[in-house]
Steps between C-alpha positions, in 0.01 A plus 500: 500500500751761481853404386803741421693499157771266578356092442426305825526133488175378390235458806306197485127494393386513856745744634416751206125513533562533887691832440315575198179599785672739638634679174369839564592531831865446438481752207331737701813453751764458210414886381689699297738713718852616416479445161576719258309486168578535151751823395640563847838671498752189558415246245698296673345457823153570341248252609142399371245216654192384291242346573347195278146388606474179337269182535518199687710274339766729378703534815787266387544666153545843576753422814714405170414739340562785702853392600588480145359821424624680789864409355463590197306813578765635687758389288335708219414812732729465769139517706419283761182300473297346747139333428286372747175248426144509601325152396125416562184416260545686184179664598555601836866619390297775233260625780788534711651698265234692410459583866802598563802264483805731380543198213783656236396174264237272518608129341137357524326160399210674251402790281223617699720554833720726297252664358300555766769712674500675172171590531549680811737717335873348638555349216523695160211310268788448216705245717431201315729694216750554707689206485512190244232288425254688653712540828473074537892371564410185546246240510338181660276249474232313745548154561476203741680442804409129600607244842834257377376261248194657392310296684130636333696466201429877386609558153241779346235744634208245409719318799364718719138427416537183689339380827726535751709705405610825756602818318690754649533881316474874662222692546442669111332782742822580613786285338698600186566087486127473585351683191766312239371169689181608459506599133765192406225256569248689314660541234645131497171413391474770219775396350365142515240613296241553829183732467519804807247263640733237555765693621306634739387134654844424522668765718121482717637143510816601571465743727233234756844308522694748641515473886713833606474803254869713623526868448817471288706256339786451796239419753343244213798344474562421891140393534617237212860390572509561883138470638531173241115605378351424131593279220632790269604852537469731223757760499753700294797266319760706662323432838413120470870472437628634829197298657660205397847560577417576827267193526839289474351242243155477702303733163535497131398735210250444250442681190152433384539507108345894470472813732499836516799714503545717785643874411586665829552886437699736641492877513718837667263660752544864361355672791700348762810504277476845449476650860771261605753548199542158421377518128786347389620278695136346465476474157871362467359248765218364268717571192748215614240262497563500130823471494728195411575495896146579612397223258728212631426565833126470417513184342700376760214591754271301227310766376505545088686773397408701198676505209377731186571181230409274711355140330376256716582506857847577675814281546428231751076581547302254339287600262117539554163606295480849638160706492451856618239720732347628160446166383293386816343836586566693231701801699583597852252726573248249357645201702473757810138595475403147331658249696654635878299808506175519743237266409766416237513084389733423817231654753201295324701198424724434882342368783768416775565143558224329718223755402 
């Protein structure tokens, strides 16, 4: 789904992941033309358009954000701004790039997705230095989205272990909100003191109760809160919360008393930036995530923004036992090959429900 810089009212769940199918075609039709890019002649009527290529469950964030920023961007270079928004799978959204979407930034759900368009040479390999903490603005956490009383009464991740108990998550194949599901269960049991062994019975378990594996998180969270299937959804905090706004009292939020921190990264796509002339304007663009603005409007949208002194978690998020990818797999590239790669631990361990 495409949207221009200036905020929209906020679709509903089921309205967004409608449009959000036909993204690309509506970019493809939105183009480019008449604007003029970065150091034309009349500053004044000088006009830029980026494009952020972000994941699923972003969509509602960055319509804030890029109203704010387009204000203050043009206040600052008397430059008008506009940004328009690709969402999808985190995974899909880096092959897309990598094939050829004209992203100017990429705001995406994991390390590997950035990278990977790194790889293919779009993306300078120093990017992660680029901005602060390791170009991460802000951060999340996996928990439980649950029907209106709890009625499984879901509390922890040994919860889940349960008979009779319907678990929905994305496809870690595919999903950004998939792999942190994924690898917050496994690691739940690490930090519990589990062997690999047992960690590895308990997403197999896991993973037999889960009827409908989505592509991305959106689509996840319609098969939970509008299809009305499974017990519990795993998904980003930030997510579960607009879930259950939207539900209008029929879900609640459970945070199970540990689970991984999610670190969504973001990155300038040099190559694209540079033929277009929008270098600046880009980098500005992710650079305002860290600002006192760009950080209110992020926790706002429930996401964690970061703060360099930060202790213990920000104003008005509860705090949580947080583990990381290196604790569970030890790095990316390990959890990629280990875990979600071919013939990795997902392949042996899922079998789809019924099988």
């Amino acid at each position: 789904m495409l949207t221009g810089s200036r905020a929209a009212p906020r679709l509903p769940l089921s309205s967004a992941i409608a449009l959000a199918a036909c993204g690309l075609s509506i970019l493809a039709a939105a183009g480019c033309s008449g604007a003029k890019r970065e150091g034309g002649s009349d500053a004044q009527t000088t006009a830029i358009e980026l494009l952020n290529v972000s994941y699923d469950p972003t969509r509602e964030l960055y319509r804030s954000i890029n109203e704010a920023f387009a204000d203050d961007y043009q206040k600052k270079h008397g430059t008008v701004v506009s940004i328009k928004q690709s969402h999808a799978a985190s995974g899909s959204q880096s092959r897309a790039v990598i094939d050829g979407l004209e992203a100017d930034v990429v705001t995406l759900a994991t390390w590997p997705d950035v990278e990977a368009i790194a790889k293919s040479g779009l993306i300078q390999p120093d990017w992660q230095a680029r901005f602060d903490n390791q170009s991460v603005p802000y951060h999340s956490v996996v928990v439980f989205v649950v029907r209106k009383g709890n009625p499984k009464r879901i509390a922890d991740w040994s919860d889940l272990d349960r008979d009779g108990i319907s678990i929905i998550t994305p496809n870690p194949k595919t999903s950004g909100n998939g792999k942190y599901s994924f690898l917050a269960a496994w690691g739940s049991v690490l930090a519990s003191g589990g062997s690999t062994d047992d960690a590895r019975g308990f997403v197999q378990r896991l993973y037999r109760r889960t009827p409908v594996l989505d592509t991305g998180a959106r689509a996840a969270t319609a098969t939970f809160s509008q299809k009305g299937i499974g017990d519990v959804h795993l998904t980003f905090e930030n997510e579960a919360h607009l879930e259950v706004e939207e539900s209008k009292g029929e879900l609640e939020i459970i945070y199970p008393a540990r689970s991984i921190r999610v670190d969504p990264p973001v990155a300038v796509v040099d190559t694209n930036v540079d033929r277009k002339a929008t270098r600046h304007a880009a980098e500005a663009y992710l650079g305002f995530l860290y600002s006192v603005d760009g950080k209110e409007i992020i926790r706002r949208h429930h996401y964690r923004p970061w703060f360099a002194d930060q202790q213990g978690p920000p104003e008005g998020f509860p705090a949580i036992e947080m583990f990381d990818v290196e604790f569970v797999a030890g790095s990316w590239n390990d959890a990629m090959k280990n875990l979600f790669g071919e013939g990795g631990e997902f392949d042996r361990i899922y079998q789809p429900a019924g099988n």
